[in-house]
C-alpha atoms as an extended CHARMM CRD file, in Angstrom:
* protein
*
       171  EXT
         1         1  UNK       CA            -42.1820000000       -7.5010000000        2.6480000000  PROA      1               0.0000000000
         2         2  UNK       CA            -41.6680000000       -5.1290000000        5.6080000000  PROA      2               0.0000000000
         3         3  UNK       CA            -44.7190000000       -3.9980000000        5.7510000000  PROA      3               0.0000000000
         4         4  UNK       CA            -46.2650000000       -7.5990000000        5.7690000000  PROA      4               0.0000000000
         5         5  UNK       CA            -43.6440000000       -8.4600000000        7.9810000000  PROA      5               0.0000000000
         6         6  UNK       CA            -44.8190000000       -6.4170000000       11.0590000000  PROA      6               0.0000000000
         7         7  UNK       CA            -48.5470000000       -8.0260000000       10.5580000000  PROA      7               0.0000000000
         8         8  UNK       CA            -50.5420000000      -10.5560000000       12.3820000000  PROA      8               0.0000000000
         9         9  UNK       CA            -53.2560000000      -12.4120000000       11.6910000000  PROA      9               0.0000000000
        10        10  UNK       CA            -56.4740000000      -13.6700000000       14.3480000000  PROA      10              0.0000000000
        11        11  UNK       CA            -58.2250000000      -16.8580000000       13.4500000000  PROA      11              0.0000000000
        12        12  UNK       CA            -62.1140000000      -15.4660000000       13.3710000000  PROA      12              0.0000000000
        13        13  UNK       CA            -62.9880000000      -18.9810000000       15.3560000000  PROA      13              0.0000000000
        14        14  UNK       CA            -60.1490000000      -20.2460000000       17.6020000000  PROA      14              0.0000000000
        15        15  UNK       CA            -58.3080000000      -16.4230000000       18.2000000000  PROA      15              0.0000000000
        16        16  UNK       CA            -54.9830000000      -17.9540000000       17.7710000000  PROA      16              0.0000000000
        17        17  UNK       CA            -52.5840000000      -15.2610000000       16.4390000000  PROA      17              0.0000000000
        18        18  UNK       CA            -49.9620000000      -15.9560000000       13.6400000000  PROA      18              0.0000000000
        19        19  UNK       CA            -47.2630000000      -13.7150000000       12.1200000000  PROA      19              0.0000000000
        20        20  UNK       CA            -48.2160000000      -13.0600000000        8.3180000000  PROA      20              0.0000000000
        21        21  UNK       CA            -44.5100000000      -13.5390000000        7.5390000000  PROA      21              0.0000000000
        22        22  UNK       CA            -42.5640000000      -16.1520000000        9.8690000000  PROA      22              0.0000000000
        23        23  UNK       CA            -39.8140000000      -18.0430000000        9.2200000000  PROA      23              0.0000000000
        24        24  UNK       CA            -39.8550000000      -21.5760000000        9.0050000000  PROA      24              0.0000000000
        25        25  UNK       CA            -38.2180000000      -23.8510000000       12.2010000000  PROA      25              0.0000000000
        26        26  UNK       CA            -36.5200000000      -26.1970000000        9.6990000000  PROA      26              0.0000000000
        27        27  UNK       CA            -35.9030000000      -24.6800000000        6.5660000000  PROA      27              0.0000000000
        28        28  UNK       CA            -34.7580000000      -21.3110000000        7.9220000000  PROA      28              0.0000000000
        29        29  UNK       CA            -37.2140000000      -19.5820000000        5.2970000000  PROA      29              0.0000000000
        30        30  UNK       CA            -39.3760000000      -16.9790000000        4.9570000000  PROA      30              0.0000000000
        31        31  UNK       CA            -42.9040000000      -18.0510000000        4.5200000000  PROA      31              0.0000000000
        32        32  UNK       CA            -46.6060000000      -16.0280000000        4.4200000000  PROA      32              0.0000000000
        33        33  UNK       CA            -49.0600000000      -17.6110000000        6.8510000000  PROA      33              0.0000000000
        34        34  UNK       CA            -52.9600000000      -16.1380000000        5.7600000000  PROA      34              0.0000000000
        35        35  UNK       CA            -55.9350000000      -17.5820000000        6.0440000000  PROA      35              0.0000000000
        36        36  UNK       CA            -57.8420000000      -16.1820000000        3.3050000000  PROA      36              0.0000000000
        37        37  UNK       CA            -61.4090000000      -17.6990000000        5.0890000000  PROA      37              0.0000000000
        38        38  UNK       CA            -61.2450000000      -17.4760000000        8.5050000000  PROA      38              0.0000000000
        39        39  UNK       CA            -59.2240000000      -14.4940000000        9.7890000000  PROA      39              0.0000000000
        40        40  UNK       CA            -60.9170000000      -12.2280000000       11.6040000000  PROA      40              0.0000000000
        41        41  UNK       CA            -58.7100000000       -9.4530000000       12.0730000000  PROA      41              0.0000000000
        42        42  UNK       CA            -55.2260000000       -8.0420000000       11.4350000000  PROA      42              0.0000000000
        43        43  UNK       CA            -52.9130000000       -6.0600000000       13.6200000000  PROA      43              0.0000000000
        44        44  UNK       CA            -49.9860000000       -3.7630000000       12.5730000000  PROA      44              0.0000000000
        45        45  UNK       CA            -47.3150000000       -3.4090000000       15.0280000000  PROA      45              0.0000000000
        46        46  UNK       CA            -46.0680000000        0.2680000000       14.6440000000  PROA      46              0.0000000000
        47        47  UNK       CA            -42.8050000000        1.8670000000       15.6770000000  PROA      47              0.0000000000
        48        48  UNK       CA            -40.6520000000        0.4780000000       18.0280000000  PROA      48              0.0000000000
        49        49  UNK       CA            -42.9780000000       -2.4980000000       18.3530000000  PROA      49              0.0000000000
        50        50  UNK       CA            -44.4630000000       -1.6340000000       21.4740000000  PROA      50              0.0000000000
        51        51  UNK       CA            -48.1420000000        0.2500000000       19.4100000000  PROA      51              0.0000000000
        52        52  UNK       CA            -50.3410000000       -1.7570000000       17.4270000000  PROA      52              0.0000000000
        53        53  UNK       CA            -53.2380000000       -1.0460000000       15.8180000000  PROA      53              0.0000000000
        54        54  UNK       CA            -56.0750000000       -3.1140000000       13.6910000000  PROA      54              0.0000000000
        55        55  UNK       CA            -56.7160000000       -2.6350000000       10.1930000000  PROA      55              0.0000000000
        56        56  UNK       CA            -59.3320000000       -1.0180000000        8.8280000000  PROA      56              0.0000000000
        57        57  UNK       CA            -62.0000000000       -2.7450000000        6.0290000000  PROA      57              0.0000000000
        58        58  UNK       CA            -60.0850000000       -1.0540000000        3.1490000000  PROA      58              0.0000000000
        59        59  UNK       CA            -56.6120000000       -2.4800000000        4.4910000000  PROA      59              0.0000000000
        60        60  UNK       CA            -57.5490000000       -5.7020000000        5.4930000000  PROA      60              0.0000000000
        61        61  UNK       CA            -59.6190000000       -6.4840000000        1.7870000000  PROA      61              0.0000000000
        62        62  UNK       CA            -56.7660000000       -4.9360000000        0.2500000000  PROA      62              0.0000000000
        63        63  UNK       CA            -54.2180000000       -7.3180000000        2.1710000000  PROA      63              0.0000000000
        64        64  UNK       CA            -56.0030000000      -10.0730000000        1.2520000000  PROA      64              0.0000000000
        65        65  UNK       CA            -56.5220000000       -9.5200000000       -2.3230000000  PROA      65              0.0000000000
        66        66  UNK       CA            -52.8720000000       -9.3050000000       -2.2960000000  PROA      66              0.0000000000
        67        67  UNK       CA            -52.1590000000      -12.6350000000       -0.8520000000  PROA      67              0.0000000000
        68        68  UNK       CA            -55.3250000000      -13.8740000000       -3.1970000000  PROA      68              0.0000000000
        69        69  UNK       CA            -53.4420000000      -12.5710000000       -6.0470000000  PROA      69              0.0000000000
        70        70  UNK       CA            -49.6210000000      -14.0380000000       -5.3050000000  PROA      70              0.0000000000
        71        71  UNK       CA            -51.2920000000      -17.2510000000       -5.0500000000  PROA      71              0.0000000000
        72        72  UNK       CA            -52.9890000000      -17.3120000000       -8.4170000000  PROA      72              0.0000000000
        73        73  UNK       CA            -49.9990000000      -15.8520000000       -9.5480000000  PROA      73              0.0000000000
        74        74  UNK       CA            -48.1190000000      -19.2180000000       -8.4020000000  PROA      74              0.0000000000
        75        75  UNK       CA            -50.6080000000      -21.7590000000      -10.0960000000  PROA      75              0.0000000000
        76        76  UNK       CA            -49.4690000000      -19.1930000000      -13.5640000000  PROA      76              0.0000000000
        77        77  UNK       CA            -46.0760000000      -18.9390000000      -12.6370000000  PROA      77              0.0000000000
        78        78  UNK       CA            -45.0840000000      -22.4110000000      -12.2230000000  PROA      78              0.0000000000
        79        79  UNK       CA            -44.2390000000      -22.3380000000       -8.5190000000  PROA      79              0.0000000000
        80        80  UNK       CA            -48.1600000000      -23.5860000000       -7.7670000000  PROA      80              0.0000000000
        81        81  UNK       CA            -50.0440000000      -26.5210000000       -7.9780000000  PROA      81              0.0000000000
        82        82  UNK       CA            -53.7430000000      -27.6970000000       -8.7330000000  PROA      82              0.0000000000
        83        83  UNK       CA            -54.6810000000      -30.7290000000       -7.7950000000  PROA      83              0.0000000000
        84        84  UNK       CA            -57.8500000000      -32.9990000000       -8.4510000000  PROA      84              0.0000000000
        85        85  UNK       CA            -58.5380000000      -35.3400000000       -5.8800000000  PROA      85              0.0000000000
        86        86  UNK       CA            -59.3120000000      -38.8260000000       -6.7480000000  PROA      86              0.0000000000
        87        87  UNK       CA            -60.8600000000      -41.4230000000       -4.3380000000  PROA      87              0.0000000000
        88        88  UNK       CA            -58.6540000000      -42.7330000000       -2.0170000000  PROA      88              0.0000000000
        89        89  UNK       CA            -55.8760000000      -39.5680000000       -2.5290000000  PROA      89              0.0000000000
        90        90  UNK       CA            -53.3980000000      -38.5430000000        0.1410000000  PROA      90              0.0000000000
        91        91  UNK       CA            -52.0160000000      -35.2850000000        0.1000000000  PROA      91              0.0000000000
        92        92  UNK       CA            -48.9430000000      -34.1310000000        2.3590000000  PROA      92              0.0000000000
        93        93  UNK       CA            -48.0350000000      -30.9580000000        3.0270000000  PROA      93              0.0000000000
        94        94  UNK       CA            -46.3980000000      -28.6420000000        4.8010000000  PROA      94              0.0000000000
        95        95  UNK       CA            -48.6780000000      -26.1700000000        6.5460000000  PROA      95              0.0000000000
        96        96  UNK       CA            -46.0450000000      -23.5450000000        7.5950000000  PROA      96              0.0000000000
        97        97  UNK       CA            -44.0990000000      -23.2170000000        4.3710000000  PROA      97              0.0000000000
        98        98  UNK       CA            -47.1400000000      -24.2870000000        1.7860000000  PROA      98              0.0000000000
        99        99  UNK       CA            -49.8650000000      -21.3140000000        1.2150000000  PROA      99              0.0000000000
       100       100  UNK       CA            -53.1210000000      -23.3610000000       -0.0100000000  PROA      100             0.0000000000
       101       101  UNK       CA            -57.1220000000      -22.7270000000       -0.5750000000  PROA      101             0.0000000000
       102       102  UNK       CA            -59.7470000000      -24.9070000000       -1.1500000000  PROA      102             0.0000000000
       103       103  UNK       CA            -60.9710000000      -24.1150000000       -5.2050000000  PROA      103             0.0000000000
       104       104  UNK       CA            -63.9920000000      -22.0750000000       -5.8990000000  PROA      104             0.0000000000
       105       105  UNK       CA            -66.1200000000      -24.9700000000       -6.9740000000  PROA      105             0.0000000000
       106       106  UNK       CA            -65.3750000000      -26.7970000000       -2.5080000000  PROA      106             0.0000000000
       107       107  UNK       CA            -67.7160000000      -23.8860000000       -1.9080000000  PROA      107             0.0000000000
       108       108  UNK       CA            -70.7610000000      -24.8570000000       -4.4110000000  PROA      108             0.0000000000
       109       109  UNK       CA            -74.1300000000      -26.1950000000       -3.3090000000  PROA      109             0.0000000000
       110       110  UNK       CA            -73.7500000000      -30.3040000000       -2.8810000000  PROA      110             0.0000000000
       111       111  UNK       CA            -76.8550000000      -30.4890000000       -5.2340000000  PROA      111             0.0000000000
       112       112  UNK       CA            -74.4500000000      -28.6270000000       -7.7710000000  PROA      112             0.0000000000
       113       113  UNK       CA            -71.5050000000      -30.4940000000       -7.3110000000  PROA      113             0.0000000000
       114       114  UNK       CA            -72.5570000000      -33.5730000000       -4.9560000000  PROA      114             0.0000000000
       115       115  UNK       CA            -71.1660000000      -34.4020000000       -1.5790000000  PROA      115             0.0000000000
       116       116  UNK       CA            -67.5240000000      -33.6300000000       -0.6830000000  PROA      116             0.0000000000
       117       117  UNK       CA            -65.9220000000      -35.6500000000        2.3710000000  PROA      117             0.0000000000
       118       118  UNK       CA            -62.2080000000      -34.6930000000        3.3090000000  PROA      118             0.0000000000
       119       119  UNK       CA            -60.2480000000      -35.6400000000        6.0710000000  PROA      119             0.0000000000
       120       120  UNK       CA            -57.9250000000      -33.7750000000        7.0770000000  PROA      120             0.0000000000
       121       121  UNK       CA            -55.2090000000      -34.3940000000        9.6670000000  PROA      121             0.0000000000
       122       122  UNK       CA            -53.0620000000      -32.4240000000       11.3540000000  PROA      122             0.0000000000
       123       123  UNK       CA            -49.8970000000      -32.9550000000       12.7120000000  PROA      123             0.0000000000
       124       124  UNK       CA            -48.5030000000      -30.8960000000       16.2210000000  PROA      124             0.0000000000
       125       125  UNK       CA            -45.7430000000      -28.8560000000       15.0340000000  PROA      125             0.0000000000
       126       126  UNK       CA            -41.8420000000      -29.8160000000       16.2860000000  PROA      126             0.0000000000
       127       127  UNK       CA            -42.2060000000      -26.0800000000       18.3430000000  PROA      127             0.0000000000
       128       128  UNK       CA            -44.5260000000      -23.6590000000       19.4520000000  PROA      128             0.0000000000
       129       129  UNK       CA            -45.3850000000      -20.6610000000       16.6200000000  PROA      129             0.0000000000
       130       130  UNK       CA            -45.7480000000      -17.7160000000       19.0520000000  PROA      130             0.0000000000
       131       131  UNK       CA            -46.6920000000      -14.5400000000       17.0340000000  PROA      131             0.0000000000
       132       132  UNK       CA            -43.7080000000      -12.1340000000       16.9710000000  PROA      132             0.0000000000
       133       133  UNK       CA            -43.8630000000       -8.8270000000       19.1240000000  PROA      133             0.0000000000
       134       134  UNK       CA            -44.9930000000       -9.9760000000       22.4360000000  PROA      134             0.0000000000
       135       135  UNK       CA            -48.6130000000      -10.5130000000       21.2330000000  PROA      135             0.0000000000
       136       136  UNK       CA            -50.1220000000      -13.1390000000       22.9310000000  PROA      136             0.0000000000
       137       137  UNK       CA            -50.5750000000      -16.6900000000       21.1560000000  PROA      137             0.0000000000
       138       138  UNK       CA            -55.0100000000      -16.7960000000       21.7980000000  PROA      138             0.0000000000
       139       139  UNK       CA            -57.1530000000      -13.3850000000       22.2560000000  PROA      139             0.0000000000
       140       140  UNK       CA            -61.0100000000      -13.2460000000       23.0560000000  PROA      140             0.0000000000
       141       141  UNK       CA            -62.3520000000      -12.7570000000       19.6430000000  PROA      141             0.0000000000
       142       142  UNK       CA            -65.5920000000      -12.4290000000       21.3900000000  PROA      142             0.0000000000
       143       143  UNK       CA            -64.6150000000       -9.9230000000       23.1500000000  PROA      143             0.0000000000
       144       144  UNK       CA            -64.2380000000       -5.5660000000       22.6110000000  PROA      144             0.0000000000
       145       145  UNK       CA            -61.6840000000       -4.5750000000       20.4240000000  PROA      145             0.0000000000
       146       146  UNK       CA            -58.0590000000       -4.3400000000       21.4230000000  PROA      146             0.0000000000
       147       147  UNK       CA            -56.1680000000       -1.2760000000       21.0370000000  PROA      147             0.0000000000
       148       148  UNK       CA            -58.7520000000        1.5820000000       21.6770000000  PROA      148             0.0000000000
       149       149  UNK       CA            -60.0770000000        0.4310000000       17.7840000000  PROA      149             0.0000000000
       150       150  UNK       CA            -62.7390000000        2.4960000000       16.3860000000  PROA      150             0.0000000000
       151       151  UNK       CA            -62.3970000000        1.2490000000       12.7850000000  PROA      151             0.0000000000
       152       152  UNK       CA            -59.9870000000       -1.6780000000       12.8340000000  PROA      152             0.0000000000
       153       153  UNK       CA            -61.6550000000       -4.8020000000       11.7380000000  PROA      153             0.0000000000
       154       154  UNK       CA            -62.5760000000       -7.0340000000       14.4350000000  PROA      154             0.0000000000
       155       155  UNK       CA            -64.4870000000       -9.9400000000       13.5290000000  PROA      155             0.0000000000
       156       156  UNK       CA            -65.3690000000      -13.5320000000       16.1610000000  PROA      156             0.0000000000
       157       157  UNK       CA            -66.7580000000      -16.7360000000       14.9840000000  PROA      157             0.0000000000
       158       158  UNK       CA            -66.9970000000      -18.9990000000       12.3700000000  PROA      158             0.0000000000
       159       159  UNK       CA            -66.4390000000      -17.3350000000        9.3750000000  PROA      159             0.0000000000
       160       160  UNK       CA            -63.9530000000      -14.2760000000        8.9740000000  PROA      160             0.0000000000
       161       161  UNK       CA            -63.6410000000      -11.0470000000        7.4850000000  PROA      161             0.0000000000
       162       162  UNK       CA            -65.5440000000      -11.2710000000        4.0520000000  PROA      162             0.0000000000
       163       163  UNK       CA            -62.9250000000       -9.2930000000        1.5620000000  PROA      163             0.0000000000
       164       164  UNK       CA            -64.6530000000      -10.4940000000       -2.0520000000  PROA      164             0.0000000000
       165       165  UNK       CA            -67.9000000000       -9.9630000000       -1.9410000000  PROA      165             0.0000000000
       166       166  UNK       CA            -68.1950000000      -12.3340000000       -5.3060000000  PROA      166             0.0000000000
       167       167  UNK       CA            -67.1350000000      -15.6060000000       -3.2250000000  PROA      167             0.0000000000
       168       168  UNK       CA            -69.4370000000      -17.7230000000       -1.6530000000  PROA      168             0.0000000000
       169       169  UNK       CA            -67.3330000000      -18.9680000000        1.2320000000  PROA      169             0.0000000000
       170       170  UNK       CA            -68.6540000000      -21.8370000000        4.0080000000  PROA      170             0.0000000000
       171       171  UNK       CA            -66.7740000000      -23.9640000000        6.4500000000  PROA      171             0.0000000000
């Protein structure tokens, strides 16, 4: 939890930075924010809070297959939730506090499993989510890497960092 704790997360597409582990603005608890298809980077504050540093390939698959695993470990454990969607559904939920993936089969070719339409809607949050550390909330995915990087993983638009090889992931 500490270590996760001093992590943030880059949205490969918009470059909007959120803390891996925040705490919620109503409920007062901890919650994992990780976008397990479209985050493009990581960064590890180190120290006094003032160095940070990207993660590397091995790191950031690693991370991921972590998160990966404590949510399949939630749908075993009784503290997740499957759901098929029948015409006309409405699902609710709470985007800070909820972890939640589309299943493998959202990701199949529509001549293999037809068309799927969603909507999706999303509602402003009661306060700003700033990521923790003085980061700033947007950076230039687009751009060089931050923090004199050599090996940190740095990846802008569409799509993020690929850490499973075996998934066939499109947005």
């Amino acid at each position: 939890q500490e270590y996760w704790s001093r992590l943030t997360s880059i949205n490969s597409s918009s470059g909007v930075l959120h803390p891996v582990v925040h705490t919620h603005p109503i409920t007062g608890r901890k919650s994992v924010w990780l976008h397990l298809g479209m985050t493009g980077a990581v960064i590890e504050t180190l120290g006094n809070g003032r160095v940070f540093r990207l993660l590397n390939a091995t790191q950031l698959k690693t991370l991921m297959q972590q998160y990966n695993k404590l949510m399949n470990d939630g749908l075993s454990n009784g503290y997740g939730l499957a759901y098929e969607y029948d015409p006309g559904d409405v699902v609710w939920i709470d985007n800070l506090a909820v972890a939640h993936r589309a299943a493998p089969e959202a990701h199949m070719a529509t001549w293999k499993q037809g068309l799927r339409i969603m909507h999706r809607v999303t509602v402003k949050a009661t306060c700003d989510f700033p990521p923790h550390f003085g980061l700033p909330q947007v950076m230039d995915v687009y751009g060089p890497k931050p923090f004199g990087s050599r090996d940190g993983v740095w990846k802008g638009g569409g799509l993020g960092f690929r850490w499973d090889d075996d998934i066939h992931m499109q947005n």
